[in-house]
Structure formats: C-alpha cells, structure tokens
N, C-alpha and C positions, 0 to 999 in steps of 0.2 A: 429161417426160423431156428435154425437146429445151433447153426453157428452163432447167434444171440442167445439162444440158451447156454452155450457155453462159456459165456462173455459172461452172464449173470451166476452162473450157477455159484461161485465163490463165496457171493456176497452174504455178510450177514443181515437177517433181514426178522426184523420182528414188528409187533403190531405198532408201533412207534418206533422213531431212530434214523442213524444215517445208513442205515443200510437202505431203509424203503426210498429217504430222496435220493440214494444214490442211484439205484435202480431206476427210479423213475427222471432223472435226467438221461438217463442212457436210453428211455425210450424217447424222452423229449428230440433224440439222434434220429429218429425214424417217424416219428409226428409230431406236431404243433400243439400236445397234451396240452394241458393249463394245471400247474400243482397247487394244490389250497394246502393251506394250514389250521389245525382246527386246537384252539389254546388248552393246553389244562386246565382241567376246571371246570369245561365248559359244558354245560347239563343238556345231554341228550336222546330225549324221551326217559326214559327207567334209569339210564345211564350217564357216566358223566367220562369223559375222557381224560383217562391214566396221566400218571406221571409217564415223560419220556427218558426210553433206556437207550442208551450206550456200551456199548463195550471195547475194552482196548487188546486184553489178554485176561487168559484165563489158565490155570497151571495146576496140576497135583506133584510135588518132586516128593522123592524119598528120601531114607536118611543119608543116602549118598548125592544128595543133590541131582538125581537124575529124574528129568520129567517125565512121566509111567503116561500121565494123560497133558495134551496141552490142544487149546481150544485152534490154534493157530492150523493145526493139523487138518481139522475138521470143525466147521460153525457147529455143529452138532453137539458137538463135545459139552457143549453149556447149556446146563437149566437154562431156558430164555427169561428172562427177566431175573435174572439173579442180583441178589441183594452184592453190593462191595465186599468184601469179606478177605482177609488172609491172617492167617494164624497156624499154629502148627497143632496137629490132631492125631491120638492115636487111633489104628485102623478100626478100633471097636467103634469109634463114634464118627470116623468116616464115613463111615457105611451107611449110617443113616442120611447119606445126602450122595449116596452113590447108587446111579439107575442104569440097569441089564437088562438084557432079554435074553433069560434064559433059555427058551424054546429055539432062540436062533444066536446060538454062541457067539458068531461071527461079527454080529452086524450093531451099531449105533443106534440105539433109539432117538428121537424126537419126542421131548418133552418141555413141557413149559409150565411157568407160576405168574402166572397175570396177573392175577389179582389176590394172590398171598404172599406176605412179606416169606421169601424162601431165599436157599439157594443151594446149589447139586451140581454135580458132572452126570454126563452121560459117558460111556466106554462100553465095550463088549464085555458080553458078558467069558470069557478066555482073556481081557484083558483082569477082569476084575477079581477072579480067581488065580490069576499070578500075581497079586499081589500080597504080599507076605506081610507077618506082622511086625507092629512098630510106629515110629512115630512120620507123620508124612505134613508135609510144607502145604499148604492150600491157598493160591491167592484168585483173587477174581477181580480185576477192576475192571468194575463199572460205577457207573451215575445212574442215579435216578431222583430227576432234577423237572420241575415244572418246565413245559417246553411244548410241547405242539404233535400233535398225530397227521400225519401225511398223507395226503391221497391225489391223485389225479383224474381228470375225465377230458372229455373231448365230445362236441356236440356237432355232427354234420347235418346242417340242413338240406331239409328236401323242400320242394312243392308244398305239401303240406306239412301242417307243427305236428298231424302225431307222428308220435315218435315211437321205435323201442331201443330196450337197452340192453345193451352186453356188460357183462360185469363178471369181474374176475378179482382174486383175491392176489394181495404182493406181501405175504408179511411171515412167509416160510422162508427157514433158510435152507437153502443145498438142499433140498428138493427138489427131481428135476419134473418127474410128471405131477406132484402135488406140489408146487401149481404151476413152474415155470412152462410149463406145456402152455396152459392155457395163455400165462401172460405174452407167448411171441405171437400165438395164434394170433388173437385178438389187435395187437399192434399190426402185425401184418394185414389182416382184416380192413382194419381201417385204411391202413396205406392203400387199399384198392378203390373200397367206396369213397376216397377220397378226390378220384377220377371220374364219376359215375354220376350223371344229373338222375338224381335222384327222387321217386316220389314221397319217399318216408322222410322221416331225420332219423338219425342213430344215435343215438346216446353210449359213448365209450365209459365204463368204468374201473379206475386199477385200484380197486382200497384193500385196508388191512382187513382179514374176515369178521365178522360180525360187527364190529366195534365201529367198522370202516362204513360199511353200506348201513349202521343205524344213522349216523354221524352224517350221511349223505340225505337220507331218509329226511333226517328231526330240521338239516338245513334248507330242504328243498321243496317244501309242501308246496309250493305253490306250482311244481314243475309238476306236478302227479296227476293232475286230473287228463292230462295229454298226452299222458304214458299208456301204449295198447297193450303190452304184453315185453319178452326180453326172456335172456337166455344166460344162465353163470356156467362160465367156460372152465372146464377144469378138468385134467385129468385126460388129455389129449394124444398123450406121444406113445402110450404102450400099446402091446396088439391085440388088448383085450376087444372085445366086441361091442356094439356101441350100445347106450342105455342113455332112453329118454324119461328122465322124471315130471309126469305133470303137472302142469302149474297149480298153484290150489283152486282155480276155476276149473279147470281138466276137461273144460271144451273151449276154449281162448283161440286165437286164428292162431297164433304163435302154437299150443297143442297142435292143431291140426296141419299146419306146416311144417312142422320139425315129423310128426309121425309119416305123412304124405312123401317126404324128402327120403327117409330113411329107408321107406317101401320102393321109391321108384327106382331109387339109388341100388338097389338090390344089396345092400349089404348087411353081414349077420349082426341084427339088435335084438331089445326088448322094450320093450313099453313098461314102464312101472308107475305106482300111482304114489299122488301127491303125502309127502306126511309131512309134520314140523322138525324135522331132524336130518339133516344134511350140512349144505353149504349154505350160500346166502340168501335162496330161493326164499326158505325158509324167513326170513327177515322181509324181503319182497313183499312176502305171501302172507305177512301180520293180518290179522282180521281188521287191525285200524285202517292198514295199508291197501293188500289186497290187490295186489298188482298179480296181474299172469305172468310169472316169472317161473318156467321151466329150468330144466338142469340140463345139459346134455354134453354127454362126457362118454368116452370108451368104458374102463373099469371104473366102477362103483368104489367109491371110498372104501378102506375098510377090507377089501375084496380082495386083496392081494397079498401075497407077502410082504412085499419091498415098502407097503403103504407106512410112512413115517419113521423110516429106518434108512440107515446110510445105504441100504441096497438102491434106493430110490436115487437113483444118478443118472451119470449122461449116458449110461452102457444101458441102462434103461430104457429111453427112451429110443425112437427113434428116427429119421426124417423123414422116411415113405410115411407113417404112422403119422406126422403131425401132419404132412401133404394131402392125406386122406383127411382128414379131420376140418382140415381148413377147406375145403372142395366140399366138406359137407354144408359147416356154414354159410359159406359163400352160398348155393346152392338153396341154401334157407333163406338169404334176403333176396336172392334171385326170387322166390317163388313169391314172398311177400311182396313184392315191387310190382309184380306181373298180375298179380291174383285181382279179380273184377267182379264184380256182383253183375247181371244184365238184367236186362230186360226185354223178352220179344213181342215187335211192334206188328207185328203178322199174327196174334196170337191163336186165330176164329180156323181151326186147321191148318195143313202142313201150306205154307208158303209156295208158289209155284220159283221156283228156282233157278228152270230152263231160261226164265225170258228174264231175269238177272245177271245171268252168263256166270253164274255161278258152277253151270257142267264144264263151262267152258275153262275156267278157273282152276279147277282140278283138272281137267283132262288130260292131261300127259304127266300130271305128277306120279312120281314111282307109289306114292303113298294113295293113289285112288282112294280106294275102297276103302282103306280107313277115315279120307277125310270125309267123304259121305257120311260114314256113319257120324262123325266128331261132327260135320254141321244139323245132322239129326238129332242128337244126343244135347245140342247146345241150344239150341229152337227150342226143345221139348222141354228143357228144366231151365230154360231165362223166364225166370217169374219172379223175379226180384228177392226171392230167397235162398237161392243158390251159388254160390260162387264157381270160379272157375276150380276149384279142388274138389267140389260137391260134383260137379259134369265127370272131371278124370276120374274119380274113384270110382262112380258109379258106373261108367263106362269100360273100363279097365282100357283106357286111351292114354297116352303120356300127355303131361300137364302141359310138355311145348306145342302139342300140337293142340290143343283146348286151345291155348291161346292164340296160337297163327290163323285158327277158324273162326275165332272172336273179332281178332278184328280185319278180319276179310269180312263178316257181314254186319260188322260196322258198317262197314267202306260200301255195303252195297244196300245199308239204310235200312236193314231188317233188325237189328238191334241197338241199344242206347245203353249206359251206362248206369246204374239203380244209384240213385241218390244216399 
C-alpha cells in the first residue's frame, strides 16, 4: 500500500483531469476497476459537471528571470483550477493571487477555485516574505475545455445483490493521508475480496469528492434500493486514533459493525455522531438518498496540522498505520459476512443438550466454559431479533466464537436461520 502511495503521490490530481485517469489506470494495475466518463454539461441533481482542467506548468520568475515558485516542484504550488493566465505583475498586485499560511511559515497550503473563474499560487509563507519588490513574470498553462469528469467503481458479487459500498475520494493532489491513504487501502481491499465467495456484493468507489459520488448518485438510482449501508475511507495512514462517524441512520448494521469491530479489536477510537459536513457520507446520507454511509478514518479532517498542507506526505504517513487500518476494514466485512439473525427451534425452556452431544462437542475444548455459556447466551436471544453482534455484545463473548456456536447448533438442528 505504502509503496503505491508513492507511485501516486506526484500526480496531479483535481476534480476533473488527467491526473484522476492517470491515477486510476494505475489502479486499473492492481484491479479490473471499470472508468466512466461523465460529459460536461451534464445536469446532476442541483449540479452540473465542470468544465475539465489541465495543467502543463505553472511559474512566478522575477525580474532576474529566476523561478521564486514553480508548480513542477510541488502540485501544490497552484490554485487548482486556475484560469490560463501569464503576464507580467508588480508585487502589489501579486499578492492578491498569492496564498500562505502564516501560522505555519514552513509549509504549502492546498487551495482551490472550482467553481470561480480565479487564479493563485500557493508558497510558504518564508517563501512569500522573501520576495522583494518589483515587477514578477506570472504564467499558468492550463485549459479549461468541455471534456469529462472521471471516476471509477468496481462491483463484486456475492450470493446475495445487497450490497455495500466503500467509497473514497481521488481528486487531491500530493496529499498523502488526505486521501491517498484511503485510495491504496481500499484497492488493496478489493484485491482480497476478490478471492472470497462471498455472501454480500461490494460496491468499490474511486470519485472525485462531492462532485464525483453526486455524479454517481444522479447516474445510479436504480442501484440504491440494494444498497444496506457502506463506509468513505479516508484518512488512514497517520497514527491518529481511529474515529467512527455515524451514518445519518446511526443504527444501520454497518453502525453497529464498524462500532462492535472497533471495541473487539481493542484499539484507541471514538464514536461520533452523524452531521452534514465532512466527506462524502454527507452526500450518501442526502435526505433524498439516505443511504447508511458512515465514515471511518484515523484523524478527523481538519484535526491535524499537516491537514491540507505540504506537510501532508509520504513521511506522514505510514505502513504499520495503513496495515492496521486495512485489518480493521477487512475485519468489518469479516463481521458483515459472518453476522446471522436466528432463531431457537427448542424455544419452551433450556433445550436438553447432553443427549445432542453437544457436552460432548465442547468437552476438551481449551475454550469449555466459555462455549457453554456462548451456547446459553445464543439459545436465549435466537428470537428472530437479535443477531450474532446483539448475542456478543451482550454477552461480552468475542463475535468468532458467537459464531462457531451458531453453527454447531445449526448442525445439531436447534437453530435456523431468521428470514
């Protein structure tokens, strides 16, 4: 994962461009993705999809012809969507298309104009205060040319059509934990359940943010009624502690498996609750739409220093960090796949057990005494509204062993599966 993030990190990448299908043939390297193209022009719910942007170079030189900022150095370096533009400019009216961050001298911000005819550098702010005054060369070529917004997905079937979906955004450039974390997680991801007979389907998402999963949204109504829930990966590779956003239902199986995962998994999170302002959940989670689409990511957007600033790179992130991250998800459809509602067909009192050979069943397992109690605990709440997470939690038994006791008294005809 770590060493695909490196492989991408370069690229430039905005909500349209060759940056996104570059990127996304490079994952086409490692799965069977399928890329669509979605035209300018074309009206998508509220929205209609951009003119698409390009970029070749971008330059500030002084009056000695020496380049102070050049885009080649760093994607960063450029307002993203910057209008074509070169002319020569004295520093008084530079400035007004020159962005710092004062608080952090050192570092590049990430900025962009999507949807206003603009155009800017970004530099450090020590970069921008050594600049002296005088007249300064300013070019930018780019296009911004009717042309097509980018996205990819990838659909694994399972047994059954519902499905959920992961969905992660590709439209940052040289970012490495917002979002390239999420985009190897997620490809890697797939590469696994791609081996796995499956009872769900997966729905893989790579779009540009907002613009990208409307644009998937306005194309796809017909896919939604089959959709249970899904999770926006982002924000994966740092060693912030892990944070579950809940879906705008905030009791969806998907909540209560990301939360259940995170508890058994014993590692330091938090629970936070649903609001309209994030990532793509947020779009997910339209009151038209309405999908359980949680978030679950290490640090919280926003949260950190490095968020959206050139500090945000490969020294950033890390491999243990994104290896934990991907163990967690994995570990989420694990639990999806395994999870069972029952029913006990013994229900009129406790079931006689002995003359099932069900003592016999457990009797030399190292795990005795717990499995008793897990066949106790599963007998007693198989009433058709419980599942196998509503048994573990309640019990404070781990959800593998729920399940090894499920279906051993399958097997021994005292429970069925709830419709």
């Amino acid at each position: 994962m770590y060493a695909l993030a490196e492989r991408l990190y370069p690229i430039c990448r905005s909500i349209t461009g060759e940056g996104v299908r570059e990127t996304l043939r490079i994952l086409q390297e490692y799965a069977p993705i399928s890329i669509h193209e979605v035209p300018t022009g074309t009206q998508v719910f509220d929205w209609e999809v951009p003119k698409e942007w390009n970029i070749s170079q971008a330059w500030i030189k002084n009056s000695a012809g020496e380049k102070v900022v050049d885009f080649m150095d760093h994607s960063l370096h450029v307002l993203s969507y910057s209008i074509p533009i070169h002319k020569i400019l004295p520093l008084s009216q530079l400035r007004d298309h020159l962005y710092s961050l004062p608080d952090q001298p050192d570092l590049i911000p990430y900025r962009t104009s999507y949807y206003q005819s603009n155009w800017g550098f970004c530099l450090s702010h020590r970069q921008l205060e050594a600049l002296e005054d005088g007249d300064y060369e300013v070019c930018i070529s780019s296009s911004l040319e009717a042309g097509s917004l980018t996205y990819a997905e990838y659909l694994l079937p399972g047994r059954s059509k519902d499905e959920f979906i992961f969905s992660t955004h590709v439209c940052h450039p040289s970012l490495a934990n917002d979002n390239l974390s999420g985009v190897v997680m997620l490809i890697h991801l797939l590469r696994k359940l791609q081996h796995q007979d499956l009872r769900y389907s997966y729905r893989f998402l790579f779009v540009p943010g907002t613009i990208g999963s409307i644009c998937w949204l306005a194309q796809n109504a017909d896919k939604l009624a089959t959709i249970k829930g899904g999770l926006i990966a982002s924000l994966l590779g740092d060693g912030g502690k892990f944070h579950y956003k809940l879906s705008r239902h905030e009791d969806s199986i998907i909540d209560k498996v990301a939360q259940f995962v995170l508890t058994e998994m014993e590692v330091d999170h938090e629970v936070i609750p649903f609001s309209p302002y994030g990532y793509d959940e947020r779009q997910y989670g339209s009151p038209g739409i309405n999908l359980a689409v949680g978030s679950l990511t290490r640090s919280t957007f926003g949260s950190f220093p490095q968020y959206h600033t050139s500090a945000d790179n490969l020294d950033f992130i890390q491999p243990r960090h994104l290896a934990q991250s991907y163990q967690l998800y994995s570990a989420v459809v694990d639990l999806l796949e395994l999870n069972r509602t029952y029913v006990n067909l013994s229900p009129m009192g406790e079931p006689q057990l002995g003359r099932r050979g069900l003592y016999d069943a457990i009797g030399g397992a190292s795990d005795q005494k717990a499995m008793q109690m897990a066949i106790l605990w599963v007998l007693n709440m198989s009433d058709g509204t419980h599942d196998a997470i509503d048994v573990a939690h309640k019990s404070n038994l781990p959800s593998s062993l729920i399940v090894k006791v499920c279906a051993l008294l399958l097997d021994k005809g005292l429970l069925r599966e709830s419709d």
